[in-house]
C-alpha positions as CSV (number, residue, x, y, z in Angstrom):
1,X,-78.1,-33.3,-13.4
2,X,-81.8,-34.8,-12.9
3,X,-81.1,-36.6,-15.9
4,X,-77.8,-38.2,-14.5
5,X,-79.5,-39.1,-11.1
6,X,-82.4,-40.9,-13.3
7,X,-79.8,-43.0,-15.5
8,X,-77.9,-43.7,-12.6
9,X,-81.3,-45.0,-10.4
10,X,-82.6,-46.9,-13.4
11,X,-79.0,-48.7,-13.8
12,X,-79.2,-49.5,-9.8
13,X,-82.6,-50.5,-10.6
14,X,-81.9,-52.7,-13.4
15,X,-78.7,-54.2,-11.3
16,X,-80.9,-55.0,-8.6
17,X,-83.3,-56.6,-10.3
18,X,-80.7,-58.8,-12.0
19,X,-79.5,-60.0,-8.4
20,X,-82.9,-60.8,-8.1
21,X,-83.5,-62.8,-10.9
22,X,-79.9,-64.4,-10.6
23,X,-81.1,-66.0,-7.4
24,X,-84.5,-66.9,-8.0
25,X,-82.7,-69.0,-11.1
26,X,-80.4,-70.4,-8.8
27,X,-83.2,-71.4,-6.0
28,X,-85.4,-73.1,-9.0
29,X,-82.9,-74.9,-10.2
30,X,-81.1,-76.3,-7.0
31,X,-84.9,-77.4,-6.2
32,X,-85.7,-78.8,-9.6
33,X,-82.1,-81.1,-9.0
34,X,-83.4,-82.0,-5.8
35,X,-87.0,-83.0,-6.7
36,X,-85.2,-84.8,-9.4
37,X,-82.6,-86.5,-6.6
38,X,-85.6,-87.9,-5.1
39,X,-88.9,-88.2,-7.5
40,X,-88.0,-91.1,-10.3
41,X,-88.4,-94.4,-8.7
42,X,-85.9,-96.8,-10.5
43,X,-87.1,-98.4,-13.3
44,X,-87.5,-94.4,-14.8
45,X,-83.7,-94.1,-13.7
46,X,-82.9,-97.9,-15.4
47,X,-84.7,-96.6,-18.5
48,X,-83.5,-93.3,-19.0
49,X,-79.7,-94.7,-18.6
50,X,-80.8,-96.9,-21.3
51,X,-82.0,-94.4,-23.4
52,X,-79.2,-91.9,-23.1
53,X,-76.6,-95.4,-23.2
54,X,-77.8,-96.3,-26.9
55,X,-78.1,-92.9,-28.3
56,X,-74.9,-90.9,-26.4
57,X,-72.4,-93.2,-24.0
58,X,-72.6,-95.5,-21.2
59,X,-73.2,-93.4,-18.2
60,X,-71.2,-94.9,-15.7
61,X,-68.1,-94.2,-17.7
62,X,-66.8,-91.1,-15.8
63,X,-67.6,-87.7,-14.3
64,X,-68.1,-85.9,-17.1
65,X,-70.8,-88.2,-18.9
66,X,-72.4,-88.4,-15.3
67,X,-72.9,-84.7,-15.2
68,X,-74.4,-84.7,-18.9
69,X,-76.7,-87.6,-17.7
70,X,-77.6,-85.9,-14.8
71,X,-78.5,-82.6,-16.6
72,X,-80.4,-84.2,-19.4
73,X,-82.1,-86.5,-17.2
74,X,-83.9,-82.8,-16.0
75,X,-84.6,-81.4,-18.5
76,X,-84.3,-83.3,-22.0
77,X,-85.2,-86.9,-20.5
78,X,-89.2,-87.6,-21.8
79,X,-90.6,-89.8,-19.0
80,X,-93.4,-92.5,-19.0
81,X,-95.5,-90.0,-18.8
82,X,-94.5,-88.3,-21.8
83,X,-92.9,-84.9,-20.2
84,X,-89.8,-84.3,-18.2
85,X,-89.0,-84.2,-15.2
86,X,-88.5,-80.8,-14.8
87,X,-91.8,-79.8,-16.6
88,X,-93.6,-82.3,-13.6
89,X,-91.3,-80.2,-11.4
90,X,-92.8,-77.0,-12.0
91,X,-96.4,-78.8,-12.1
92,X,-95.8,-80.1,-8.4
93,X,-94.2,-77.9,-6.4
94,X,-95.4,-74.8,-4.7
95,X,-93.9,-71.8,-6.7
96,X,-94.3,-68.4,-7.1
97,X,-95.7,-67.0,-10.3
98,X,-92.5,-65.0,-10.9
99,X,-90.7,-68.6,-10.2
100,X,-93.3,-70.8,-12.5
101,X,-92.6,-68.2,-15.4
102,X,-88.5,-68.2,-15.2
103,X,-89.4,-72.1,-14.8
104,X,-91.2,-72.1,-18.4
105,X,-88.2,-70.3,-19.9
106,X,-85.5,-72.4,-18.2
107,X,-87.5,-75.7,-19.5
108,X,-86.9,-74.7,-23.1
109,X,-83.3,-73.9,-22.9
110,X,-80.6,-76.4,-25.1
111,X,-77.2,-76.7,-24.9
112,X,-75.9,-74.2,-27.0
113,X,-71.9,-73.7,-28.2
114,X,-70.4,-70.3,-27.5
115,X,-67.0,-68.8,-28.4
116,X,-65.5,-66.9,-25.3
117,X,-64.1,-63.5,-26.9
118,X,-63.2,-61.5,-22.7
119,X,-62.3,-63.2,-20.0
120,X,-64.3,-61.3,-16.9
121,X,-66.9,-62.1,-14.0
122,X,-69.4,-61.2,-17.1
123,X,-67.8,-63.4,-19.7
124,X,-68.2,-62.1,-23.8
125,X,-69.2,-64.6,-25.7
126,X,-70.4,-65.5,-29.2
127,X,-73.0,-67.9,-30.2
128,X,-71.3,-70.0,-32.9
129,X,-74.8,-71.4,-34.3
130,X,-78.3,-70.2,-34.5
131,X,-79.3,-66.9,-36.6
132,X,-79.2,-64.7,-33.6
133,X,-75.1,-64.1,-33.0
134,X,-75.0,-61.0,-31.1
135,X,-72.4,-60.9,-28.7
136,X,-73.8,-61.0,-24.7
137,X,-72.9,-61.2,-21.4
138,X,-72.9,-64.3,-20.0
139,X,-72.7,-64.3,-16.0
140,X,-72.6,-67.1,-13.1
141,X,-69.3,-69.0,-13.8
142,X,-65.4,-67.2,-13.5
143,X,-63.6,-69.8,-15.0
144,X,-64.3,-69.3,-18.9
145,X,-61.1,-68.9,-20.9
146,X,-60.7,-66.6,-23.9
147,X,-61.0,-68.7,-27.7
148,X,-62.5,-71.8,-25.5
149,X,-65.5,-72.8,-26.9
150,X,-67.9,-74.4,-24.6
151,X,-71.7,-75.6,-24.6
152,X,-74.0,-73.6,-22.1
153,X,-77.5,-73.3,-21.1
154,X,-77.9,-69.3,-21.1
155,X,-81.1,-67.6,-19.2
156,X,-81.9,-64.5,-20.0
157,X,-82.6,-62.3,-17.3
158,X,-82.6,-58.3,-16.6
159,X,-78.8,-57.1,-17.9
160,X,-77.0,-60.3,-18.5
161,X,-77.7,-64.0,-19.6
162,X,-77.3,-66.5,-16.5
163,X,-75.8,-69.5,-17.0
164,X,-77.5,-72.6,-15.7
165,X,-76.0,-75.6,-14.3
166,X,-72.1,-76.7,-15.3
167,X,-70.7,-75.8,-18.0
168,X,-68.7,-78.1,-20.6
169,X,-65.7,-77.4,-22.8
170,X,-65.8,-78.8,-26.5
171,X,-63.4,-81.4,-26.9
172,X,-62.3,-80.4,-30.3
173,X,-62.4,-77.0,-32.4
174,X,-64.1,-78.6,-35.0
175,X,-66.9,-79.3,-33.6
176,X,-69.1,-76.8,-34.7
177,X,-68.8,-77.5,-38.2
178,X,-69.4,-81.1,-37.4
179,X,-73.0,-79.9,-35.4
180,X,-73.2,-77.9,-38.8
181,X,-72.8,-80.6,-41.0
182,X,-75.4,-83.1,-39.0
183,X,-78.1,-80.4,-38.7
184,X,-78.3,-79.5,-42.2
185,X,-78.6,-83.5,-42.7
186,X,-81.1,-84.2,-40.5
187,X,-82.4,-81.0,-39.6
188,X,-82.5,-78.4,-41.9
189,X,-84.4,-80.5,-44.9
190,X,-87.7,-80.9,-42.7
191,X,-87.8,-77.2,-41.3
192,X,-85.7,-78.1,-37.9
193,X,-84.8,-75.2,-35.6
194,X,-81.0,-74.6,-34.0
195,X,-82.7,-75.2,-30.8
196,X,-84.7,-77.9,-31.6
197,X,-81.4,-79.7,-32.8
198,X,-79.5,-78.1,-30.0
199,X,-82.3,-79.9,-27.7
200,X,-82.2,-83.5,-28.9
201,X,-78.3,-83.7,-30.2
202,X,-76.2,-81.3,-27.7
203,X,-75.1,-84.6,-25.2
204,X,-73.2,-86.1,-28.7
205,X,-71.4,-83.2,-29.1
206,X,-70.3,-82.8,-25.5
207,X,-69.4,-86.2,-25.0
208,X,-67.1,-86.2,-28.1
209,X,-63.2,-86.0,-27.8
């Protein structure tokens, strides 16, 4: 029996501190999209829609590149300065440590394509790239639909992954082996990383019908 009430008080425990973490994600990033609302004066804004014009799409196309733009302008987008946005973000503002470190981990996350295998509040998905293909729990969006495939930014926290920001469908089913066939291409050869691809190419792959 004392062993039940223990497993049962470290499963509340680790629930609780999930909640915990799920908010603290949430607060850092609604800030970090604020800061980002309101820091860049507008020649960083004219270059960055530059930038992300000649290597992805026009930006002012329609609501869906607009949301890419506005993500990767956060937290992919190199300034003048040389760093993004988010990392001068988490350099200004006043923060708690517990805050600055989920900060350092949210900075590093790409885009990455999943394959939704349950529907649920806690979606199962698959990782469809990458050497790590585990199943997980994905939580923080209700509206993923089983065999979709879609390109998410996943934190992990206590019990589940979090995921951060919105959340795009792939346009087409092939895609993956497309992302397949352009990594080995241009990444694999050198000694690229998934994420390192995953960090600089993701936008493409979204944007494509």
């Amino acid at each position: 029996m004392d062993a039940e009430r223990g497993l049962l008080d470290l499963t509340e425990y680790r629930h609780r501190k999930q909640m915990i973490a799920e908010e603290q994600t949430r607060a850092v990033y609604e800030s970090a999209k604020e800061f980002c609302r309101h820091e860049p004066n507008i020649r960083e804004i004219v270059r960055a829609k530059m930038i992300f014009t000649k290597r992805f799409a026009p930006v002012e196309t329609d609501s869906l590149t607009e949301d890419v733009f506005s993500e990767w302008l956060l937290f992919d987008y190199k300034t003048i300065k040389g760093t993004t946005l988010f990392f001068q973000f988490l350099q200004t503002q006043a923060l708690s440590p517990s805050q600055k470190t989920l900060g350092a981990v949210m900075m590093t996350l790409p885009w990455e394509p999943v394959s939704v295998e349950h529907e649920s509040d806690d979606a199962l998905c698959i990782p469809l790239l990458g050497d790590h293909r585990e199943c997980s729990r994905l939580r923080g969006k209700s509206f993923l639909k089983k065999d979709r495939i879609y390109f998410v930014r996943k934190v992990p926290l206590v019990t589940h992954e979090w995921i951060l920001g919105p959340v795009f469908e792939a346009g087409s089913p092939d895609i993956v082996d497309t992302m397949k066939t352009r990594y080995g291409q241009r990444y694999q050869e050198n000694g690229g990383l998934w994420r390192a691809f995953l960090k600089e190419e993701a936008p493409e792959f979204i944007l494509t019908d």
